[in-house]
Structures are given as structure tokens and as C-alpha cells.
C-alpha positions in Angstrom: -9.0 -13.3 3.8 -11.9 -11.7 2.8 -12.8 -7.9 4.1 -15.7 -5.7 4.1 -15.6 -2.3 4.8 -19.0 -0.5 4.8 -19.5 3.6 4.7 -23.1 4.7 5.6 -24.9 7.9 4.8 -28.6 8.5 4.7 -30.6 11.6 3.5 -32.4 13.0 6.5 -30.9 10.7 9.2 -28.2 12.2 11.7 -24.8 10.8 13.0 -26.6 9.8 16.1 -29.2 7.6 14.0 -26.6 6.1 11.7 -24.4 4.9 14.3 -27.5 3.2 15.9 -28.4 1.6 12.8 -25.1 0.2 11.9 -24.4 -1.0 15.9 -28.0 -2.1 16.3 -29.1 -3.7 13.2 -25.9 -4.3 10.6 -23.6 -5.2 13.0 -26.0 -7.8 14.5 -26.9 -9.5 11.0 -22.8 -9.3 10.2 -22.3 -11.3 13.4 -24.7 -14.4 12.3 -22.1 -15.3 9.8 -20.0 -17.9 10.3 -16.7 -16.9 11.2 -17.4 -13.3 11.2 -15.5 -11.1 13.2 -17.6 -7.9 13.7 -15.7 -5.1 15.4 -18.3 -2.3 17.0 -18.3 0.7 13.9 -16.5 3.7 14.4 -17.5 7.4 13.8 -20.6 8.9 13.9 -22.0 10.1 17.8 -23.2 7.1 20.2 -26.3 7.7 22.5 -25.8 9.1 25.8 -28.0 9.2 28.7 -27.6 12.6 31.0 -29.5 12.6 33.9 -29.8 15.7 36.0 -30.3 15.1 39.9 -32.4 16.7 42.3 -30.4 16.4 45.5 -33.1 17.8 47.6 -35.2 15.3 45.9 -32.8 12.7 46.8 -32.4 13.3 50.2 -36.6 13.1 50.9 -36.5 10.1 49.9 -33.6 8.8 51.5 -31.4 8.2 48.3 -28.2 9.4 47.1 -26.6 9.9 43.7 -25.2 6.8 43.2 -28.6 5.1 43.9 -29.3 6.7 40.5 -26.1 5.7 38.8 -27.0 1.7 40.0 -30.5 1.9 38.9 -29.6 3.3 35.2 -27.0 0.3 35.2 -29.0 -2.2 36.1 -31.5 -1.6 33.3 -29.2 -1.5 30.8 -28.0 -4.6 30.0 -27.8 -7.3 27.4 -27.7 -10.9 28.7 -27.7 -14.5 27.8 -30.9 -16.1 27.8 -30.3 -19.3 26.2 -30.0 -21.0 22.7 -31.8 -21.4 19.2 -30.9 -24.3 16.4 -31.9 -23.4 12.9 -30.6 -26.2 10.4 -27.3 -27.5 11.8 -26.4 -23.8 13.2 -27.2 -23.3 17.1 -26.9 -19.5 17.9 -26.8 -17.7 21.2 -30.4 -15.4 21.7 -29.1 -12.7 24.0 -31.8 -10.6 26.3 -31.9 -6.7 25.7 -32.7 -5.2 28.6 -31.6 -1.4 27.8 -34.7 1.1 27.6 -36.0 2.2 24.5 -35.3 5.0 22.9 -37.9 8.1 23.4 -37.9 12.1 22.9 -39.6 14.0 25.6 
């Protein structure tokens, strides 16, 4: 059975960056081969999204935390949106919904 294990390091990019590279764009490519199984990498630091909340802000406009919570969620999501044949392959194109990434 063959196995490939695969170490990243890059000059001038971060844990942060190489762990989106390697879940975002070298994990995808992995998983168009055949048979592939393409666990999600391990190490590095994922993304997170912190979100601090106003609650007076809230409240004047009738919301409440978890409005907040729902609203993040429901952007953020990667979905089916139907099929493409190349050659005698048919994969699955997925939608992805999840914001992009941006420094403020």
C-alpha cells in the first residue's frame, strides 16, 4: 500500500499560512486521485474567527448573541453543487461558501 507523508516549511510564511496551504490547496489536489484517502493535515495553527459583541448594539437592534453565532454559520459552508466529467472520471464540484480571508 503505497503512503505519502509530506512535511512543509516555507521561508517567510507562518504556521497559520502553511496549514492553509496544505488543507486548502494540497489536500484538495491529493483528493482528485483515485482511491486516495486524504486525512485533514495535522500541526501547524488553523484560522479562527473571534468576534467581539456589542450587547448594547445587540439589543437596539433587537438581536441577541446567538443571532451572531447563526449568521457566521450560515456563511461558512462548503456544499454540493453538482458534477463534472473529464475523460471517463466524473468528480463532485463542491460550493465554498466561507468568507475570504482579509486583514483589517
Amino acid at each position: 500500500m503505497p503512503v505519502l507523508q509530506l512535511g512543509l516549511s516555507g521561508e517567510g510564511l507562518d504556521e497559520q499560512q502553511l496549514n492553509d496551504l496544505a488543507t486548502n490547496n494540497i489536500r484538495t489536489q491529493l483528493a482528485t486521485i483515485e482511491g486516495a484517502q486524504t486525512p485533514y493535515p495535522y500541526g501547524g495553527k488553523q484560522r479562527q474567527i473571534q468576534v467581539d459583541i456589542d450587547p448594547h448594539a445587540l439589543q437596539a437592534k433587537g438581536l441577541s448573541p446567538i443571532d451572531v453565532v447563526n449568521a457566521v454559520a450560515a456563511q461558512n459552508l462548503i456544499v454540493p453543487s453538482g458534477t463534472m466529467k473529464v475523460d471517463r472520471f466524473e468528480y463532485a464540484v463542491e460550493t465554498n461558501s466561507a468568507p475570504s480571508v482579509w486583514i483589517a
